[in-house]
C-alpha positions as CSV (number, residue, x, y, z in Angstrom):
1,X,12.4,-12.6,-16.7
2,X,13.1,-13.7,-13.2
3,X,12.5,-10.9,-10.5
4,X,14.6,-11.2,-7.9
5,X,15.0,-9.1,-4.5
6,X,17.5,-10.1,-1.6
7,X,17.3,-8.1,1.9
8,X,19.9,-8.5,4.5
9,X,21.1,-7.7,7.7
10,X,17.3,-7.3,9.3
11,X,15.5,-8.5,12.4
12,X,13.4,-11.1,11.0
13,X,10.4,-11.6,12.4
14,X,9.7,-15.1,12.0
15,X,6.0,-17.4,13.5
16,X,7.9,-17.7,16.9
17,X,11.2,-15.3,17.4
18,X,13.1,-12.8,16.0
19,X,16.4,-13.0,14.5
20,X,18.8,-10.9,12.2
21,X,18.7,-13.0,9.1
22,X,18.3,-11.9,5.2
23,X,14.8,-12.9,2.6
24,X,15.4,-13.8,-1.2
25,X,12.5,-12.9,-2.9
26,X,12.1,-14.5,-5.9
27,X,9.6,-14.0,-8.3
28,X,6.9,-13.1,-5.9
29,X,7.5,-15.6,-3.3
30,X,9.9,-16.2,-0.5
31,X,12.6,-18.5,-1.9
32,X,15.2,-18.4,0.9
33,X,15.4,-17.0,4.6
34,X,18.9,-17.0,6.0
35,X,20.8,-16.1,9.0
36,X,23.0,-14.2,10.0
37,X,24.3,-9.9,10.0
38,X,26.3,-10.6,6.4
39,X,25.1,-8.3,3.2
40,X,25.5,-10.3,-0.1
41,X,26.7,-8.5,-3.4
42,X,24.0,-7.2,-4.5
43,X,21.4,-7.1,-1.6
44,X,19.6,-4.4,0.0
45,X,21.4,-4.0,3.6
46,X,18.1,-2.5,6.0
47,X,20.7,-1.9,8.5
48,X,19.0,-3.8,11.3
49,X,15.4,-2.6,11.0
50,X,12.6,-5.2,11.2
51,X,11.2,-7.2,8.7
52,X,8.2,-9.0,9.0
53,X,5.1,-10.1,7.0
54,X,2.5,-7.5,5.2
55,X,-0.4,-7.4,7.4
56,X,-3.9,-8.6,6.8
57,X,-7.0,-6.5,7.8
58,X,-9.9,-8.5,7.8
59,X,-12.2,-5.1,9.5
60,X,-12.1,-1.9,8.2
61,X,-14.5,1.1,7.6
62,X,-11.9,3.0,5.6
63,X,-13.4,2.5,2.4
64,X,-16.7,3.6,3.4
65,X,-14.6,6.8,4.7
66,X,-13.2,7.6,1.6
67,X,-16.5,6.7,-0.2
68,X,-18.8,9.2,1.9
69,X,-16.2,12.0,3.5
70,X,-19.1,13.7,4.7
71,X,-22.6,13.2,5.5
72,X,-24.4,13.1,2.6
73,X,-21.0,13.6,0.4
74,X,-20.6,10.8,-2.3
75,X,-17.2,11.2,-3.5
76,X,-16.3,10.0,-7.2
77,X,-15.8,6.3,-6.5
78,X,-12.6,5.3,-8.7
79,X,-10.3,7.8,-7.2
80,X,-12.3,7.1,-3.5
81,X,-11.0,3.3,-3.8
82,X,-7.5,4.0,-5.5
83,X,-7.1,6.8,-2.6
84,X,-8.1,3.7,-0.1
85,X,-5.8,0.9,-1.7
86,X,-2.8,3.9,-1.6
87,X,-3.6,4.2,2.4
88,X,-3.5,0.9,3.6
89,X,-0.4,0.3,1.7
90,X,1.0,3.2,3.4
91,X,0.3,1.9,6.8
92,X,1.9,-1.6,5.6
93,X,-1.6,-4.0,5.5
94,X,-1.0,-5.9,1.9
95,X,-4.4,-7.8,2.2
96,X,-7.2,-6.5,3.2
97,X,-10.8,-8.1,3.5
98,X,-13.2,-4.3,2.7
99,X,-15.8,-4.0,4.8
100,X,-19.5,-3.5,3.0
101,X,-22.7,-3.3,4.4
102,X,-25.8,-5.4,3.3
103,X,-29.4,-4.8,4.2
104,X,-30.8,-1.4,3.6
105,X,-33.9,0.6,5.3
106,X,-35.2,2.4,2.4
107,X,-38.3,3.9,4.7
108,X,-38.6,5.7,7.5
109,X,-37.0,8.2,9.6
110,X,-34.2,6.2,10.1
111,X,-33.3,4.9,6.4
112,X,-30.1,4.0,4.6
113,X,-30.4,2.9,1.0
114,X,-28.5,-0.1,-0.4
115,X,-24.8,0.5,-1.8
116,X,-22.8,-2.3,-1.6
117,X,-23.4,-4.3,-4.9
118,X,-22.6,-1.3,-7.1
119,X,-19.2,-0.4,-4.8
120,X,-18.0,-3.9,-5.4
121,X,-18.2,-4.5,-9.1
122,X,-16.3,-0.5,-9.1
123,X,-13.6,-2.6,-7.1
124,X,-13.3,-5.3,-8.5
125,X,-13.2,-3.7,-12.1
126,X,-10.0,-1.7,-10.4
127,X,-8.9,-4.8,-9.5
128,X,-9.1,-6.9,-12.7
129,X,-7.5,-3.6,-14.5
130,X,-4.0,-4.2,-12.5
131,X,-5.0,-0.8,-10.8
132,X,-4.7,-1.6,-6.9
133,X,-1.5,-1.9,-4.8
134,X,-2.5,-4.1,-2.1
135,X,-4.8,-7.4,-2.5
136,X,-8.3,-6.8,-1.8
137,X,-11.0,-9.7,-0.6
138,X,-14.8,-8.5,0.3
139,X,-16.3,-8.6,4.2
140,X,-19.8,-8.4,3.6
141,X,-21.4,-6.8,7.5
142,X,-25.0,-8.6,7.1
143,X,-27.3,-6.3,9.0
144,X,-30.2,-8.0,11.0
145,X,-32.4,-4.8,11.3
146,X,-32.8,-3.9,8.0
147,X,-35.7,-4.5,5.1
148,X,-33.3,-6.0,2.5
149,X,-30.7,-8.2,3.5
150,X,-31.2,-11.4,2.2
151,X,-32.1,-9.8,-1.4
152,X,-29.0,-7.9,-1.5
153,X,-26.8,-10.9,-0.2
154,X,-28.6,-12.9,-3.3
155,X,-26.7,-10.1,-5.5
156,X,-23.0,-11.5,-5.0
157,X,-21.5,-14.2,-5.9
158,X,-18.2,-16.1,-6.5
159,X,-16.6,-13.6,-8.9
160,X,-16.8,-10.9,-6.0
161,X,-14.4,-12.5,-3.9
162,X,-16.2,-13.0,-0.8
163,X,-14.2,-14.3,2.2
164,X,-15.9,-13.0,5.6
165,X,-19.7,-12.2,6.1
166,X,-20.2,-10.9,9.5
167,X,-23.6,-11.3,11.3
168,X,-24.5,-7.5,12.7
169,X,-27.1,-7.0,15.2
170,X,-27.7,-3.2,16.2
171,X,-30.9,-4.0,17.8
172,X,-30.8,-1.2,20.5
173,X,-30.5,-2.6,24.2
174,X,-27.8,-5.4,23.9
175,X,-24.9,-5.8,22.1
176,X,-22.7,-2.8,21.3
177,X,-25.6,-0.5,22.5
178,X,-27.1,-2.6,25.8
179,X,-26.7,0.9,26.9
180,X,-29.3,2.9,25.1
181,X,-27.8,6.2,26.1
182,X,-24.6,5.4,24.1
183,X,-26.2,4.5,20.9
184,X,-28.8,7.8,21.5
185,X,-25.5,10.1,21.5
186,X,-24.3,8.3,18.9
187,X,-27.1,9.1,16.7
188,X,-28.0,12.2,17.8
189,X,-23.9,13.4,17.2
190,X,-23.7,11.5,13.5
191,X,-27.1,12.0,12.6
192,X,-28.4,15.4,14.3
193,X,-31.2,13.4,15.5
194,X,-33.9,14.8,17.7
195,X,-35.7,13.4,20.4
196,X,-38.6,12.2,18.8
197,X,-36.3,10.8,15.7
198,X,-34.3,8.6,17.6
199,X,-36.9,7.0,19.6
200,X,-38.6,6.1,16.4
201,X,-35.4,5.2,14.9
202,X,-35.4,2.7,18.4
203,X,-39.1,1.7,17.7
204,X,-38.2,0.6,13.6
205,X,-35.0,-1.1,14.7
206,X,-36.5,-3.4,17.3
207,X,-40.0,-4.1,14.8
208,X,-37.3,-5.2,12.0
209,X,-35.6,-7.5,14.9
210,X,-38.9,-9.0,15.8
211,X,-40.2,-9.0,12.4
212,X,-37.4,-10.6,10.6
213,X,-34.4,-11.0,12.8
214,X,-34.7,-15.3,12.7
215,X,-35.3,-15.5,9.1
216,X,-32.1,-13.1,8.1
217,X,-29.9,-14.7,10.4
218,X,-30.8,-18.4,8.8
219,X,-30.3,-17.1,5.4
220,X,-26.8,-15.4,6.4
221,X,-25.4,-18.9,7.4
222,X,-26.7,-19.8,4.2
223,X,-25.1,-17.5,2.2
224,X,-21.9,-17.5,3.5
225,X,-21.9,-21.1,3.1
226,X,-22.9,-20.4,-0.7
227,X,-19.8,-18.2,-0.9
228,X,-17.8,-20.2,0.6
229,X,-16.8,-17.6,3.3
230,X,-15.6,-17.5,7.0
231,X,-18.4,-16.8,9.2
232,X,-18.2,-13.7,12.2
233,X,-20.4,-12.9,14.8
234,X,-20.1,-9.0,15.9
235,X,-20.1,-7.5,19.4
236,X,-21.1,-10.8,21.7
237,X,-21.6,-9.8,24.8
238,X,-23.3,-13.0,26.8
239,X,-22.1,-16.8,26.6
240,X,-25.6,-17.5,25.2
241,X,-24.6,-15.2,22.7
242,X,-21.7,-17.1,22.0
243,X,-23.2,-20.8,21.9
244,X,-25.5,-19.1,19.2
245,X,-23.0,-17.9,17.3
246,X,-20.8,-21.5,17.8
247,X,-24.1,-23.1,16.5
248,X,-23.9,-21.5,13.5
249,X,-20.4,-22.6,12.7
250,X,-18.7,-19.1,13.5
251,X,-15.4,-18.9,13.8
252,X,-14.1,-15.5,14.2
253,X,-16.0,-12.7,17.1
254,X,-15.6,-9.4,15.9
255,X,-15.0,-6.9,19.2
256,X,-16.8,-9.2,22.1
257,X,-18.3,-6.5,24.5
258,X,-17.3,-8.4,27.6
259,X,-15.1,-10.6,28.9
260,X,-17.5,-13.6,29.9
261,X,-17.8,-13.4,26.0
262,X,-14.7,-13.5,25.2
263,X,-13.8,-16.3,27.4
264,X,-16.9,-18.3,25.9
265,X,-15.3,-17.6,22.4
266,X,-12.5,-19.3,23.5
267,X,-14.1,-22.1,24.7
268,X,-16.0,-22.8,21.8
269,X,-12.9,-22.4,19.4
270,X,-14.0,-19.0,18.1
271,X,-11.3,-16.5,17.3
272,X,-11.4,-13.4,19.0
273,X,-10.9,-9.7,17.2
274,X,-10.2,-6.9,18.8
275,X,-10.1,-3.0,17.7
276,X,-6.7,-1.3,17.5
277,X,-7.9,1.7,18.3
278,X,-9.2,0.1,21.5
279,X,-6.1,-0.9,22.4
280,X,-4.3,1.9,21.5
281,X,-6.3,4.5,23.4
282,X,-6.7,2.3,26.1
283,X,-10.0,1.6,26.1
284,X,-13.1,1.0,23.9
285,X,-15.4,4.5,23.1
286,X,-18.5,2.6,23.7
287,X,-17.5,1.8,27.1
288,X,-17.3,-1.7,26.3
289,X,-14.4,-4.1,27.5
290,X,-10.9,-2.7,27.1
291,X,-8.4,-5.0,24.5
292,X,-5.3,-4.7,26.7
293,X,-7.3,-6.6,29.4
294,X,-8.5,-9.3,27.1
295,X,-5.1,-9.4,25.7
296,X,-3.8,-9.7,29.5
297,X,-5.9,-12.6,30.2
298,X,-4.6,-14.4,26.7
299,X,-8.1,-13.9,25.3
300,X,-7.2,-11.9,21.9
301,X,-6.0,-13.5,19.0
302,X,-6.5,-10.6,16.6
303,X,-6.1,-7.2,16.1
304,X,-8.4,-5.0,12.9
305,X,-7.5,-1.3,12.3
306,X,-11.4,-0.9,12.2
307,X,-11.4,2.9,11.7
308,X,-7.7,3.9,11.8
309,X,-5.7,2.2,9.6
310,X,-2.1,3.3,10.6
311,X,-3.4,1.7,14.1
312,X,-2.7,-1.8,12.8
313,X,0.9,-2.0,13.1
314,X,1.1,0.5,16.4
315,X,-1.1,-2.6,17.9
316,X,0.7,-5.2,17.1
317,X,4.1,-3.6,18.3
318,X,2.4,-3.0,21.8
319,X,0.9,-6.6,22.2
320,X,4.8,-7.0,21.3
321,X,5.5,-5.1,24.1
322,X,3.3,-6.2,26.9
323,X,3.7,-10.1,26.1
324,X,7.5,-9.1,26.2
325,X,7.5,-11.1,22.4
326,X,7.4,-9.0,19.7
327,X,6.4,-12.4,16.9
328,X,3.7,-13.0,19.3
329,X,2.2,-9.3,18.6
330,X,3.0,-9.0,14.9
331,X,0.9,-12.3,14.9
332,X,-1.9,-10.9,15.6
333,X,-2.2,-9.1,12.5
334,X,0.0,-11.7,9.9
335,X,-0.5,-15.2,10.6
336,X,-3.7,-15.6,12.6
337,X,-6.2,-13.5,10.6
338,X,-4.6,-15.5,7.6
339,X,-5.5,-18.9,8.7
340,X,-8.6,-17.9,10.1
341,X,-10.0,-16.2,6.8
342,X,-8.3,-19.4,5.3
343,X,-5.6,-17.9,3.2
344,X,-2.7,-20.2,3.9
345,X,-0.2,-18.6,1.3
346,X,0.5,-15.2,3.1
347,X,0.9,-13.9,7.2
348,X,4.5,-15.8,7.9
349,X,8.1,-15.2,6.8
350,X,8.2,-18.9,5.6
351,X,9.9,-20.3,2.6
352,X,7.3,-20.6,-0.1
353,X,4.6,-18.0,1.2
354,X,3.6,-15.2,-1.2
355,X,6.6,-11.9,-0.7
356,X,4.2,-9.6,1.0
357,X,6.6,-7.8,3.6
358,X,6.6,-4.9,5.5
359,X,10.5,-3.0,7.2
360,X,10.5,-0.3,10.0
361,X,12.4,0.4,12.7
362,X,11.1,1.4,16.4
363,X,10.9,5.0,17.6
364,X,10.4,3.4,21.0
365,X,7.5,1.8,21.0
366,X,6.3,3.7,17.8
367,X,7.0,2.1,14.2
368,X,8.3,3.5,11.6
369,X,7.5,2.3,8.4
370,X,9.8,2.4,5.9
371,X,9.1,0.3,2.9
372,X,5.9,-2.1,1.7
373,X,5.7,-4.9,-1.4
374,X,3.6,-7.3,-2.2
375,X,4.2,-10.2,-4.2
376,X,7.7,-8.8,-4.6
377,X,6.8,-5.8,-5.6
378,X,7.2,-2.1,-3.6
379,X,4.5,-0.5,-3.5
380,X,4.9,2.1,-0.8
C-alpha cells in the first residue's frame, strides 16, 4: 500500500532560500515540493512553521553517555541504545554517524579496556530487528596513544556500517591539550587523579606516542580505506598539522584548535567541524578557538552536537542568524555533513531525496521542535 503524506503551508527550507511551499511524501521519499500558502484536501496545514531536512550528526558522545551514566556505571545496553536513538530523534537529527572509541590501555594507571566491538554488534542487532527510530552509521575515534588499536580496528568490518574513522591524538602538549594544565584539571575533575597519577598518566601517554604513534596512524588510513569510510583528523591546531592530515587523504577536521588550522583546512579542501556547544556558549571549554569567529571569517562548514544533542538545531538557527540566511545555517547540519560522509540520498528538501524532515517554529532565536520522520515515517 502506498504511504502517502502531504504538508502545506510551511517555510521550506530549501539548499539556498526559504519559501512557503508544501512536501508530498510518498512512500519514503520526497515526490513533490510546491509553492505556494494553499492547503490541499487532505494535507497537514503546519500553519507557517519551518520545514527543513532531518539533520545528520556525524559527532557525538551521547551514546557513550547513556552507556556509562556514571563513572564506573555500565548501564544495561539495549535500553542504553534504544534510550539514545529516542533522544536524538527528539532533538530532530534522523542520521547519525555513533561515535566509538578504538584502542584501549589495558595497563597502567591510566587504563581503559576495549568496548567498542561488543557495543556495535548490540546496535546493529537493534538495528536489523526494526528496533531504532533514526538511522544509525558507526564513527570509529582511532586513538593514537593506546596499546590496541590496530587489533581492535581489524575487528570490524563491512556489516558494521562504518562511514567516518577519525584519527585522535591526545598526546599531552599539543593538540586539544597543548596546554597541559587544561588536560591535568580535566583528569584530575573526571578521574579524581592525584598528582603523582596524572603525571604518570602524561609519562604512558607520550611513551605510547613515541612507541607506536607512526605505525597506528599508517594502519588507520589503511583501515578506513578497507571500510570504505570518510577519513577525519581531530583537533589540528598547526598548518603542518594540516598538510599531514591532507596527506593522508582527510577530508573532514573535527574541532581545529586555531584559526591558522582552520584556514589551512580550507586550503587543502578539508571540511571544517565545529562543536555546537562551542558555538552556543560562546566559546570552546578548552580555551581553544571560538566557532562564531571561524564561522565569521567563512571558515566552518559544519556543525556536530558533540555532547549536547538538542544543541544541533539551536546551532544551526544561529549560523541562520548571524549570516542573515537561515538555508545557509540549517546547511551546516543537512546537506554538507551528507555529502561529506558521502550519503547523497538525504540533507536537502529535493525531489527524490529520502523524507527525513524535521517542522518547528522560532521562539526568537530558539527552535521549537514540533514534529520528526524519517523515511516518511513520525517518529517523534
Amino acid at each position: 500500500m502506498t504511504e502517502e503524506l502531504h504538508l502545506a503551508n510551511a517555510l521550506l527550507v530549501l539548499p539556498d532560500e526559504v519559501v512557503q511551499g508544501s512536501v508530498k511524501l510518498v512512500d519514503g521519499r520526497i515526490a513533490a515540493i510546491d509553492s505556494g500558502a494553499s492547503v490541499p484536501a487532505g494535507a497537514v496545514d503546519c500553519g507557517g512553521d519551518y520545514l527543513a531536512p532531518g539533520l545528520i550528526e556525524l559527532h557525538t558522545d551521547n551514546l557513550e553517555r547513556h552507556i556509562q551514566p556514571r563513572p564506573k556505571v555500565d548501564w544495561p545496553h539495549a535500553a542504553a541504545m534504544l534510550a539514545h536513538d529516542a533522544e536524538l530523534a527528539g532533538t530532530g537529527i534522523t542520521t547519525v554517524f555513533d561515535a566509538m572509541r578504538v584502542g584501549s590501555i589495558p595497563n597502567g594507571k591510566g587504563r581503559y579496556l576495549k568496548y567498542a566491538r561488543q557495543l556495535a554488534t548490540e546496535l546493529m542487532e537493534l538495528r536489523a530487528a526494526d528496533m531504532l527510530k533514526i538511522s544509525h552509521f558507526l564513527h570509529l575515534r582511532s586513538e593514537v596513544c593506546s596499546e590496541t588499536l590496530l587489533e581492535e580496528l581489524a575487528e570490524f568490518g563491512e556489516a558494521d556500517r562504518v562511514r567516518l574513522v577519525s584519527l585522535m591524538d591526545h598526546t599531552p602538549g599539543q593538540r586539544q591539550f597543548r596546554d597541559i594544565s587544561k588536560l591535568e584539571q580535566y583528569m584530575k575533575g573526571k578521574h579524581a587523579m592525584s598528582d603523582d597519577d596524572f603525571l604518570q598518566h602524561v609519562a604512558q601517554l607520550k611513551a605510547l606516542r613515541d612507541r607506536l604513534g607512526e605505525a597506528h596512524e599508517q594502519g588507520v588510513v589503511a583501515e578506513a580505506a578497507r571500510f570504505g569510510a570518510v577519513l577525519a583528523s581531530h583537533d589540528d591546531t598547526t598548518a603542518e598539522q594540516v598538510a599531514t592530515s591532507a596527506s593522508y587523504g582527510i577530508r573532514l577536521a573535527e574541532f581545529p584548535t586555531t584559526v591558522e588550522a582552520a584556514r589551512a583546512c580550507h586550503e587543502h579542501g578539508i571540511k571544517v567541524i565545529m562543536g555546537a556547544p562551542n558555538l552556543v556558549r560562546g566559546g570552546s571549554h578548552s580555551g581553544n578557538v571560538a566557532a562564531a569567529e571561524l564561522a565569521e571569517l567563512g571558515l566552518l562548514d559544519i556543525v556536530s552536537s558533540d555532547y549536547v544533542p538538542a544543541a544541533l538545531l539551536l546551532s544551526a538557527v544561529r549560523l541562520g542568524s548571524l549570516w542573515g540566511d537561515l538555508a545557509r545555517g540549517i546547511a551546516t547540519v543537512t546537506r554538507t555533513p551528507a555529502a561529506a560522509a558521502g550519503l547523497d540520498d538525504r540533507g536537502e528538501l529535493v525531489e527524490g531525496k529520502r523524507a527525513d524532515l524535521i517542522r518547528f517554529r522560532l521562539r526568537g532565536e530558539v527552535p521549537a521542535l514540533q514534529s520528526v520522520w524519517v523515511q516518511g515515517r513520525r517518529v517523534a
